[in-house]
C-alpha positions in Angstrom: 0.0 0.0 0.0 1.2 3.5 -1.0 2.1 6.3 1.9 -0.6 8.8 2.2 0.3 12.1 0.8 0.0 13.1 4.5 2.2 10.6 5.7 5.0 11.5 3.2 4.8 15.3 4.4 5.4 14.2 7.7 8.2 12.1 6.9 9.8 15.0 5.1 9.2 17.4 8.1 10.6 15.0 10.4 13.8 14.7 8.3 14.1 18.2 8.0 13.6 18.8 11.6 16.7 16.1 12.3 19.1 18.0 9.7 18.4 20.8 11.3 18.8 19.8 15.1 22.7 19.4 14.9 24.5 18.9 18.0 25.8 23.0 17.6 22.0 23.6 17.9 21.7 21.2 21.0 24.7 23.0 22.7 23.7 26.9 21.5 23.3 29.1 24.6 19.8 30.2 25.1 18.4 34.1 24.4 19.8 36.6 26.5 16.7 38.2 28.7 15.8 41.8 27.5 15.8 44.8 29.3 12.5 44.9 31.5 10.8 47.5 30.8 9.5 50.0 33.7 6.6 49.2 35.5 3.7 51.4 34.7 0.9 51.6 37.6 -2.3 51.8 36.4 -4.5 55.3 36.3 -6.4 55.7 39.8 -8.0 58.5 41.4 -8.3 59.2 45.0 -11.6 62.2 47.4 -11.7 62.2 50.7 -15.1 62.2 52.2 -16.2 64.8 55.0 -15.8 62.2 57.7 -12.1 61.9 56.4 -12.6 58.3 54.9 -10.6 58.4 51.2 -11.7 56.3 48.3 -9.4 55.5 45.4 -10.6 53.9 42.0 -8.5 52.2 39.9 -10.0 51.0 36.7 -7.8 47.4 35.8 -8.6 44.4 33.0 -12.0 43.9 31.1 -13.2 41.0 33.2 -16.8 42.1 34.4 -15.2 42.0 37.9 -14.6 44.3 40.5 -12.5 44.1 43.8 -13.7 46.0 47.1 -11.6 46.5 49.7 -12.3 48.8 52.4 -9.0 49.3 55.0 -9.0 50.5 58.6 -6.2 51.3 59.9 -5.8 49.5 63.0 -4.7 45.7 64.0 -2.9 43.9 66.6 -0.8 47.4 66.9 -3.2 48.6 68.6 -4.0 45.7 71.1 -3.1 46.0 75.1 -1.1 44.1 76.4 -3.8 41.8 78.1 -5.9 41.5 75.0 -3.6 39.8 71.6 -6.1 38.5 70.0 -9.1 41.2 70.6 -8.6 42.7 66.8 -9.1 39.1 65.3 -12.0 38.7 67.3 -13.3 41.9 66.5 -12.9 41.5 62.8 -14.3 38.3 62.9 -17.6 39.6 64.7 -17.9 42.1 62.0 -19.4 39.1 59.6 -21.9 37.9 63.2 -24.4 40.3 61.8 -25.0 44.2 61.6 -28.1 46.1 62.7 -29.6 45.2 59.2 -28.4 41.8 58.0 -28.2 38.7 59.7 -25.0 36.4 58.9 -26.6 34.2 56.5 -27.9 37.4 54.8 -24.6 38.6 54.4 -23.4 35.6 52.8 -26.6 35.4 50.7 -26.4 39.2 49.6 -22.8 38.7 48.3 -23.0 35.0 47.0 -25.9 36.7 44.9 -23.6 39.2 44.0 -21.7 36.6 42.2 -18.9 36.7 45.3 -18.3 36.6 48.8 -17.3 39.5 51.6 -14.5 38.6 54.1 -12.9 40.7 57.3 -9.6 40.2 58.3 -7.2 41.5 60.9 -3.9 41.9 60.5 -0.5 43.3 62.4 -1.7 47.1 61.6 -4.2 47.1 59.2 -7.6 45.5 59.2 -9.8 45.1 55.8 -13.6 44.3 54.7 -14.0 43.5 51.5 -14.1 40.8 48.6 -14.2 40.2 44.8 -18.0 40.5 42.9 -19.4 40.7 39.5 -19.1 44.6 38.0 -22.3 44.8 38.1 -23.3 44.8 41.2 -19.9 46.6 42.8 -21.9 49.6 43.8 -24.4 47.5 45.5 -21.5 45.3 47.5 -19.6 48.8 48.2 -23.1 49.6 50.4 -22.7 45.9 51.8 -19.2 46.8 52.7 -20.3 49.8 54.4 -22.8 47.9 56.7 -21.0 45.2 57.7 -17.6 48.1 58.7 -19.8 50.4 60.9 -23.0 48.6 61.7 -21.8 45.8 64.0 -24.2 44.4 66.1 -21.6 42.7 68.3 -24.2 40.6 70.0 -22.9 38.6 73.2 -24.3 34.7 71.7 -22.2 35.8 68.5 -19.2 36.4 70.8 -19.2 33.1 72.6 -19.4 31.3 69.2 -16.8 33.6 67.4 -14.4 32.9 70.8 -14.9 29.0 71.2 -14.0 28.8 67.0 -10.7 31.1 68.1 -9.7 28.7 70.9 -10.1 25.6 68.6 -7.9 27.6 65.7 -5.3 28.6 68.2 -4.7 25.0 69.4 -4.4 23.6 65.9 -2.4 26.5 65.2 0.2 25.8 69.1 0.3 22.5 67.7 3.0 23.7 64.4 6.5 24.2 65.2 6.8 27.0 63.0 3.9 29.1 64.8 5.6 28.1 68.1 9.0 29.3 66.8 7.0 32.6 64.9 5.5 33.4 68.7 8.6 33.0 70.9 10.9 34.5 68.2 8.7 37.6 67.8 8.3 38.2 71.2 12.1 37.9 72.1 12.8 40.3 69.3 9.8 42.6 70.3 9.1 41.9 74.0 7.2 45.1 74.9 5.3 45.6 71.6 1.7 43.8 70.2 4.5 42.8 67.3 5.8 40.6 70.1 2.8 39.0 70.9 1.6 37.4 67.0 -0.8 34.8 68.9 -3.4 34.9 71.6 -3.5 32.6 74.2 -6.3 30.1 75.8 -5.7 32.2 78.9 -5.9 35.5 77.4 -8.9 34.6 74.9 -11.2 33.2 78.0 -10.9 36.5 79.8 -11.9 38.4 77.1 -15.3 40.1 77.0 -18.0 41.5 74.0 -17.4 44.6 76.1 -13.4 44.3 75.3 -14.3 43.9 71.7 -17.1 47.2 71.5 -14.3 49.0 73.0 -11.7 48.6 70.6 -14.3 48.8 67.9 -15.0 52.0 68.9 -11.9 53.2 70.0 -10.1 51.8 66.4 -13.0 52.2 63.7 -13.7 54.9 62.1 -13.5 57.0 58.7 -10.6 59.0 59.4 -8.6 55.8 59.6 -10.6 54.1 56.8 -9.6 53.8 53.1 -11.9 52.4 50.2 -10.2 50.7 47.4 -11.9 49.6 44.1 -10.3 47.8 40.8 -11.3 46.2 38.1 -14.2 47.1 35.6 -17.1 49.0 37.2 -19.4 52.3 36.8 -17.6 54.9 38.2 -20.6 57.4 39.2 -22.3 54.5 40.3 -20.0 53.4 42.8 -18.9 57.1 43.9 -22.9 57.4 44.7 -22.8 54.4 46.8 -19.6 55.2 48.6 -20.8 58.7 49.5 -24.3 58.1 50.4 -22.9 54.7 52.4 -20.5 56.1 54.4 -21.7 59.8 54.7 -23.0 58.4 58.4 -19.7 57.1 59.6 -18.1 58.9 62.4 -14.6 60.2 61.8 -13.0 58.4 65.2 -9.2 59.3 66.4 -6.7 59.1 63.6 -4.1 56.3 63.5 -1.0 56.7 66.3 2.1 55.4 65.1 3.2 52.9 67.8 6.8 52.4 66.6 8.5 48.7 67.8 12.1 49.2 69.1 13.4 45.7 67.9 16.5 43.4 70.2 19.7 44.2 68.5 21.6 41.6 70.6 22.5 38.1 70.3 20.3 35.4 72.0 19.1 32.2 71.4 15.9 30.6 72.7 15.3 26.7 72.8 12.1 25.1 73.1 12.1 21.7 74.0 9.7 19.1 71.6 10.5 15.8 72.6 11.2 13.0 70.0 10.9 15.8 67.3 12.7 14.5 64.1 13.2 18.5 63.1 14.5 21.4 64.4 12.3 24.6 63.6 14.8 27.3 63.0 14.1 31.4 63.2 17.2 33.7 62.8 17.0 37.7 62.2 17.0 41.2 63.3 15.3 43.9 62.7 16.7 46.0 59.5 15.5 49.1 57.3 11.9 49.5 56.2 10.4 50.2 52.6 10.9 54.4 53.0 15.0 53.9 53.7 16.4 54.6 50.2 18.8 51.6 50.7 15.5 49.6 50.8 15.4 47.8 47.3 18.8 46.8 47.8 18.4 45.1 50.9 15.2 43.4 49.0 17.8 41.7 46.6 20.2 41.1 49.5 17.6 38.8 50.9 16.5 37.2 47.5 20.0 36.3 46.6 20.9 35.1 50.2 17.7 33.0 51.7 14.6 34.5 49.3 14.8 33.1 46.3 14.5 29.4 45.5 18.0 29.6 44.0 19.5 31.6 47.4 22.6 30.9 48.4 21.6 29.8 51.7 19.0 27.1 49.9 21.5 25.9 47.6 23.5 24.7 50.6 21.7 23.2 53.4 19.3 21.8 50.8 20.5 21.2 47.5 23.8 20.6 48.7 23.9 19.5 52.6 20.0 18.2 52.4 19.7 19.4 56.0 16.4 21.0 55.0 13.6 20.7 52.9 12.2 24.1 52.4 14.5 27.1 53.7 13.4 30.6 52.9 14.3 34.0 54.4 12.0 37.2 54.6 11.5 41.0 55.0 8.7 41.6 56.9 7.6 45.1 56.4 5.4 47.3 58.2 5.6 51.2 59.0 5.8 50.6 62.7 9.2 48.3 62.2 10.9 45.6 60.1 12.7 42.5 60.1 14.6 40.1 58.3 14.4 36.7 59.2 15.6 33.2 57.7 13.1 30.2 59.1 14.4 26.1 58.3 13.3 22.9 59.1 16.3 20.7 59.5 16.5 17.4 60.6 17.4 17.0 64.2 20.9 16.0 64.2 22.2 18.9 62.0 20.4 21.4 63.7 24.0 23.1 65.0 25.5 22.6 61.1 22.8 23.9 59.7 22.6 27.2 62.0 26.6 27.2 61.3 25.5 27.1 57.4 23.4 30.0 57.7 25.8 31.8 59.4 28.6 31.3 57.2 26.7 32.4 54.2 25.9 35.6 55.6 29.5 36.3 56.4 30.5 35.4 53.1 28.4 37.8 51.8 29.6 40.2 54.3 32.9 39.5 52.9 32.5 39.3 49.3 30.7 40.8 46.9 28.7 38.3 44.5 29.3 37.7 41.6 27.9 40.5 39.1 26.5 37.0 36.7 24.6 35.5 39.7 23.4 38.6 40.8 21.7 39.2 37.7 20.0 36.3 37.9 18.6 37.4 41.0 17.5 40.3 40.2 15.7 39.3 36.9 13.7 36.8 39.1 12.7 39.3 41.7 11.3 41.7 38.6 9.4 38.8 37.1 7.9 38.0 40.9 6.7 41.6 41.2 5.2 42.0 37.8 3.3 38.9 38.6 2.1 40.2 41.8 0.6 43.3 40.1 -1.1 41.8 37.4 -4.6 41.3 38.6 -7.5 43.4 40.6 -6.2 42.1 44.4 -2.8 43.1 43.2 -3.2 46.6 42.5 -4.9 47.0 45.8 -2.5 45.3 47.4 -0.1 47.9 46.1 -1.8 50.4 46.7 -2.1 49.7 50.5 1.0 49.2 50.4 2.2 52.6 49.4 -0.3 54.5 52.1 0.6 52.5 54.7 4.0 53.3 54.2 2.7 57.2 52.8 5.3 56.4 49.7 4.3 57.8 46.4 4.0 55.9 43.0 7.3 56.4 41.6 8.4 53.6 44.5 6.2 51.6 42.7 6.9 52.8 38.7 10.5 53.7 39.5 11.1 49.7 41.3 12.3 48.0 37.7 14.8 50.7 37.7 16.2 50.3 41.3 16.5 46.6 41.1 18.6 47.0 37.9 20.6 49.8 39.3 21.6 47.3 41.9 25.1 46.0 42.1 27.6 43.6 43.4 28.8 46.4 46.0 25.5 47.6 47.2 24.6 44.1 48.4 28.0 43.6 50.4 27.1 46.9 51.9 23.5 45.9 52.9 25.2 42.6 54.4 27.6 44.5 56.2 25.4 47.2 57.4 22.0 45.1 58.0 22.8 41.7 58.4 25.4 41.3 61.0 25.5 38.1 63.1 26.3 39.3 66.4 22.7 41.0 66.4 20.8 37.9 65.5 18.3 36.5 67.6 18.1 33.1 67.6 14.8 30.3 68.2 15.1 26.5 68.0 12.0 24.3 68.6 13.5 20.8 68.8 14.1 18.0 70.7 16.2 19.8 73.8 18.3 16.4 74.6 19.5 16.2 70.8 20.7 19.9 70.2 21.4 21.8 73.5 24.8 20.4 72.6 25.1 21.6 69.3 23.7 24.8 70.2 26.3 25.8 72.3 28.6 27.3 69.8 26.0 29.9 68.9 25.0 31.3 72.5 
């Protein structure tokens, strides 16, 4: 039987394709990455309200959606020292009910909506919000409204919302890493609510409804209050709802900055775990926030030392020790005070060689400047990560909290391809040597206490 005509094309292909695969082709160095080009934030505009509340719309995409987030600026900052916990509560109480919708109604007016709504509380900043059909964004705006200064804070709702904190919290007691994140933080920040990043069962069964109206109303209110929407939606329709929504909302006392003086000195904490086959490691200090000029280049400090997947400090102790599985270090940013911070699970009997590890890659960064070819690795990875973080609804908010809580303008954002380019092999030695020193680290190990006391002794 004779080949197809089809059959004989593909032969042909297929022999051309192997002629002109030659083992030069195999071996040829792949394209050199372009120049990125500068980040461009999208247009946005930002009123104030009477009441002081601000509202900024930023029109992203041409999916019919729209993203509502409504920030208060307040969190576990603004906790007492008896209460860690009391702004989770409170933001959890917000979704109980208001004085016009039931829970269930809630979920039912938003679901309908073709979304959800959500409250969260974090370290200084607490949000309402969620993600709808643009459609109906002026409507879930007014829902956002409600639900931010119409608590009911009933005391059945209380009892419920505090039983489902004490269950979380005991799940959560139960991780090594939240046990290292809660003595680490509190060693570094001992007389600050950034020093206290959990609750307790002790602490959560003394608190009151009457705890939680009181920071309500000490916390809420439209001065501190900023309403963010992205995506595709009617501009004078959701301006009409925003005014008419939160025209009622009482200004309350402006945000305090509460700044954290972090430990600068060397101390190590060990928290026994019996039989544990891991260690839990947390090593950092407190460095330079996002306004310090140096800022950017501390960012690509940390990527190329712990951040990135191809640090140097994960190429040893996992790649090339396989002490750890999943190594990573981090800036933790807020206004108030920052930190950097490289967290490991090792296996138990190299806990001490893998703190020594650590160490000895910071130093050697200290020491040396990298070299200018890894480097630019680094920073092309760190560009591609923050374009991808920007490139949706929730990511432009993001950003754009970001910059007022920090009361930066957009070139930090626009202007951020630029600074991570500008970076070189000098600047990161000098961010090593200026941020990173050793002799300031604190130090946490959750671990088995009769396998590694021994080998933490070098390190006290």
């Amino acid at each position: 039987m004779r080949p197809s005509h089809a059959c004989m094309a593909l032969t042909v292909a297929t022999m051309a394709m192997a002629t002109a695969i030659t083992p030069s082709r195999l071996n040829a160095q792949a394209p050199t990455p372009g120049t990125p080009k500068p980040y461009t934030l999208p247009a946005h505009r930002t009123f104030t309200l009477r009441n002081g509340l601000k509202v900024t719309f930023v029109h992203y995409g041409s999916v019919p959606k729209a993203v509502v987030s409504l920030a208060i600026a307040t969190g576990a900052i603004d906790e007492p020292p008896f209460g860690p916990g009391l702004a989770a509560l409170t933001t959890d109480l917000l979704l109980e009910g208001t004085i016009m919708h039931s829970s269930q109604q809630l979920s039912r007016e938003a679901a309908d909506m073709g979304g959800s709504i959500g409250a969260t509380a974090g370290a200084v900043q607490s949000t309402v919000g969620g993600e709808v059909l643009s459609a109906h964004a002026a409507k879930f705006v007014a829902l956002v409204s409600d639900v931010a200064h119409h608590p009911r804070f009933e005391k059945a709702d209380f009892e419920r919302v505090r039983q489902n904190a004490l269950r979380n919290l005991a799940m959560t007691m139960q991780q090594a890493g939240d046990q290292a994140r809660q003595r680490w933080r509190g060693l570094l920040f001992p007389d600050h609510p950034f020093g206290r990043p959990y609750s307790t069962e002790a602490t959560l069964q003394a608190l009151e409804i009457g705890h939680v109206r009181n920071f309500f109303d000490d916390n809420f209110g439209a001065v501190r209050a900023h309403l963010y929407v992205s995506g595709v939606f009617d501009d004078a329709a959701v301006e009409k709802a925003a005014r008419e929504s939160f025209s009622d909302w009482d200004a309350g006392t402006p945000a305090k900055d509460r700044p954290a003086v972090g430990s600068t000195r060397r101390q190590l904490a060990l928290e026994d775990r019996p039989g544990a086959p891991q260690s839990t490691i947390w090593i950092g200090l407190p460095v330079i926030g996002p306004s310090n000029p140096d800022f950017t280049k501390l960012e690509v400090t940390d990527a190329l030392l712990g951040g990135a997947f191809g640090s140097r400090i994960t190429a040893n102790i996992r790649e090339d020790k396989g002490y750890a599985y999943s190594p990573n270090s981090m800036l933790w940013q807020h206004r108030d005070a920052s930190y950097w911070v490289e967290t490991a699970d090792v296996t138990t009997q190299d806990t001490g060689n893998s703190l020594k590890e650590i160490l000895r890659e910071v130093e050697r960064l200290r020491a040396e400047a990298p070299p200018a070819a890894e480097l630019d690795g680094i920073k092309q990875n760190l560009i591609g990560l923050f374009v991808m973080q920007n490139s949706s609804r929730a990511g432009v908010v993001s950003r754009l909290q970001y910059l007022d809580e920090f009361r930066l303008g957009d070139l930090h954002l626009t202007g951020y391809v630029q600074r991570v380019l500008a970076v070189t092999p000098q600047d990161v030695r000098r961010m090593a040597q200026e941020q990173l020193d050793p002799a300031h680290m604190t130090i946490t190990v959750i671990g088995d206490k009769m396998s590694v006391q021994s080998q933490l002794a070098p390190f006290r």
